[in-house]
C-alpha positions as a Markdown table, in Angstrom:
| # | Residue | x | y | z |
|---|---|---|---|---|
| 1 | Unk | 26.7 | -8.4 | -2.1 |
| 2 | Unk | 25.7 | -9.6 | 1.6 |
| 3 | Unk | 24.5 | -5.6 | 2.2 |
| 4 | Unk | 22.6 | -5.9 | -1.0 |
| 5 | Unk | 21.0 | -8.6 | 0.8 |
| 6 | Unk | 20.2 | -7.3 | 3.8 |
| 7 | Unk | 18.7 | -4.1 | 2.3 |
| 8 | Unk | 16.0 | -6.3 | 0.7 |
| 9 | Unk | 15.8 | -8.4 | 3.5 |
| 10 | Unk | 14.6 | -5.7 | 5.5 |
| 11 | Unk | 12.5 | -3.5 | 2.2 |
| 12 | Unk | 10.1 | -6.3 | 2.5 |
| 13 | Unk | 9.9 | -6.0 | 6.0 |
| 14 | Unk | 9.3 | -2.3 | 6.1 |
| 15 | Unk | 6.7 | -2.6 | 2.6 |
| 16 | Unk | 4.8 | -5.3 | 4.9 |
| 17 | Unk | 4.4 | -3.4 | 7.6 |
| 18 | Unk | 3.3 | -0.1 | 6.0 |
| 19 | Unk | 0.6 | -2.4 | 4.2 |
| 20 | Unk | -0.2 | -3.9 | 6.9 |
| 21 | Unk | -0.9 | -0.9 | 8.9 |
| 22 | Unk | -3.0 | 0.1 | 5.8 |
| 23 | Unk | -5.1 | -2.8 | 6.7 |
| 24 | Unk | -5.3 | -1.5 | 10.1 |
| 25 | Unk | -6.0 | 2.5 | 9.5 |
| 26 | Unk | -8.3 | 3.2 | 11.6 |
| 27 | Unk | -8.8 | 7.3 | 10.4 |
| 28 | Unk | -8.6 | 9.1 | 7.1 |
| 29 | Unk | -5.7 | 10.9 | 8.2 |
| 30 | Unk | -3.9 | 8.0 | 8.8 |
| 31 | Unk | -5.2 | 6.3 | 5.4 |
| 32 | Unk | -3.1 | 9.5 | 3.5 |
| 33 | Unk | 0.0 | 9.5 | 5.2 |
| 34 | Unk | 0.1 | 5.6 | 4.5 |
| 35 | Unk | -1.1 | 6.0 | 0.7 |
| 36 | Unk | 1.6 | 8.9 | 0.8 |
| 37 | Unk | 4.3 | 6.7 | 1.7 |
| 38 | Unk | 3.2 | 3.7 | -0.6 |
| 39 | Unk | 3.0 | 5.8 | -3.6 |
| 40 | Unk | 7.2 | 5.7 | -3.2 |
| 41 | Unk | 7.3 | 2.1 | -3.2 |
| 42 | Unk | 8.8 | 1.1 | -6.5 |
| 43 | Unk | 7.2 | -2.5 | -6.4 |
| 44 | Unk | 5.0 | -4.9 | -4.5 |
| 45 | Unk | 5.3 | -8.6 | -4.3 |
| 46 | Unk | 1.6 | -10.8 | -4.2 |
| 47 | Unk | 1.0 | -11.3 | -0.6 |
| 48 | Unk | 1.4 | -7.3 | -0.3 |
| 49 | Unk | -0.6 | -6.4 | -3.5 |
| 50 | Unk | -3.2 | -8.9 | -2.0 |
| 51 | Unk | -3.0 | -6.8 | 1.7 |
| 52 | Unk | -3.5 | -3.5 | -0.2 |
| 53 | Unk | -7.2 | -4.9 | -2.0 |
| 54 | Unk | -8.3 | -6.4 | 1.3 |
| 55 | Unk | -7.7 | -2.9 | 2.7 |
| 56 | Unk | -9.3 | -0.8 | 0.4 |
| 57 | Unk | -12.4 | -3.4 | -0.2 |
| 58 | Unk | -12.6 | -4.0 | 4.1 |
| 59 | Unk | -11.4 | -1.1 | 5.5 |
| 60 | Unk | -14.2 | 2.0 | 5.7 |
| 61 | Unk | -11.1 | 4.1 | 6.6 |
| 62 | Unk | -9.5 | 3.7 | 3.3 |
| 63 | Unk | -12.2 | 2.7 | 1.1 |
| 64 | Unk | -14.3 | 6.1 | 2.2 |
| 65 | Unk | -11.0 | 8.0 | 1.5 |
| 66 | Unk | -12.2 | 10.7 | -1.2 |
| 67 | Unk | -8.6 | 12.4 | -1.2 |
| 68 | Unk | -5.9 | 9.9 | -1.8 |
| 69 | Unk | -7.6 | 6.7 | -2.5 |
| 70 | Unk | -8.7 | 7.7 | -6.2 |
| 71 | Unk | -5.1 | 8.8 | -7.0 |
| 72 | Unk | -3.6 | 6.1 | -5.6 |
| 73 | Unk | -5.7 | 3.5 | -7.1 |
| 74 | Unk | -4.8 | 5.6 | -10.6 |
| 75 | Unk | -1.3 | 5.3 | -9.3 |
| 76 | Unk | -1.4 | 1.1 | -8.8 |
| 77 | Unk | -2.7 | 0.9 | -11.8 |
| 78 | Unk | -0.6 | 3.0 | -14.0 |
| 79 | Unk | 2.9 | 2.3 | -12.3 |
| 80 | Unk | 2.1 | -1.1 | -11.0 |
| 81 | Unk | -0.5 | -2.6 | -13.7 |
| 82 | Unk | -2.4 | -3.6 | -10.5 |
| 83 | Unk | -6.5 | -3.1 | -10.9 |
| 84 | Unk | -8.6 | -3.0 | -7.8 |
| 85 | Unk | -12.2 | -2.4 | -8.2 |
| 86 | Unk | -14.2 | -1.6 | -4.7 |
């Protein structure tokens, strides 16, 4: 049970850090290799799902996105039930 844990001990870690570089993308590239890799997260807890709306409403990087952003806004809202207008 301790490994259990740990594993989500450090999940949040990791899920923090990929949204807060998504906060921080700073090209388009970037933006869809991040989207690409939080597309696999399975959930996100309010402090990250507020981090993901501040990026795509501040963040020209990821709000300009024509490629991935529309998907993975369809994607936070069908899997995740998570709206964000920008």
């Amino acid at each position: 049970m301790t490994e259990y844990k740990e594993f989500n001990r450090f999940k949040e870690i990791v899920i923090n850090s990929v949204t807060e570089a998504f906060n921080k993308s700073n090209s388009f590239k970037t933006t869809r290799i991040i989207i690409r890799i939080l597309t696999k997260i399975g959930a996100f807890n309010s402090k990250q799902i507020e981090a993901l709306k501040r990026a795509i409403k501040n963040n020209d990087q990821v709000f300009n996105e024509i490629y991935a952003l529309p998907e993975f806004k369809k994607t936070l809202k069908n899997k995740h039930k998570i709206t964000i207008d920008s």
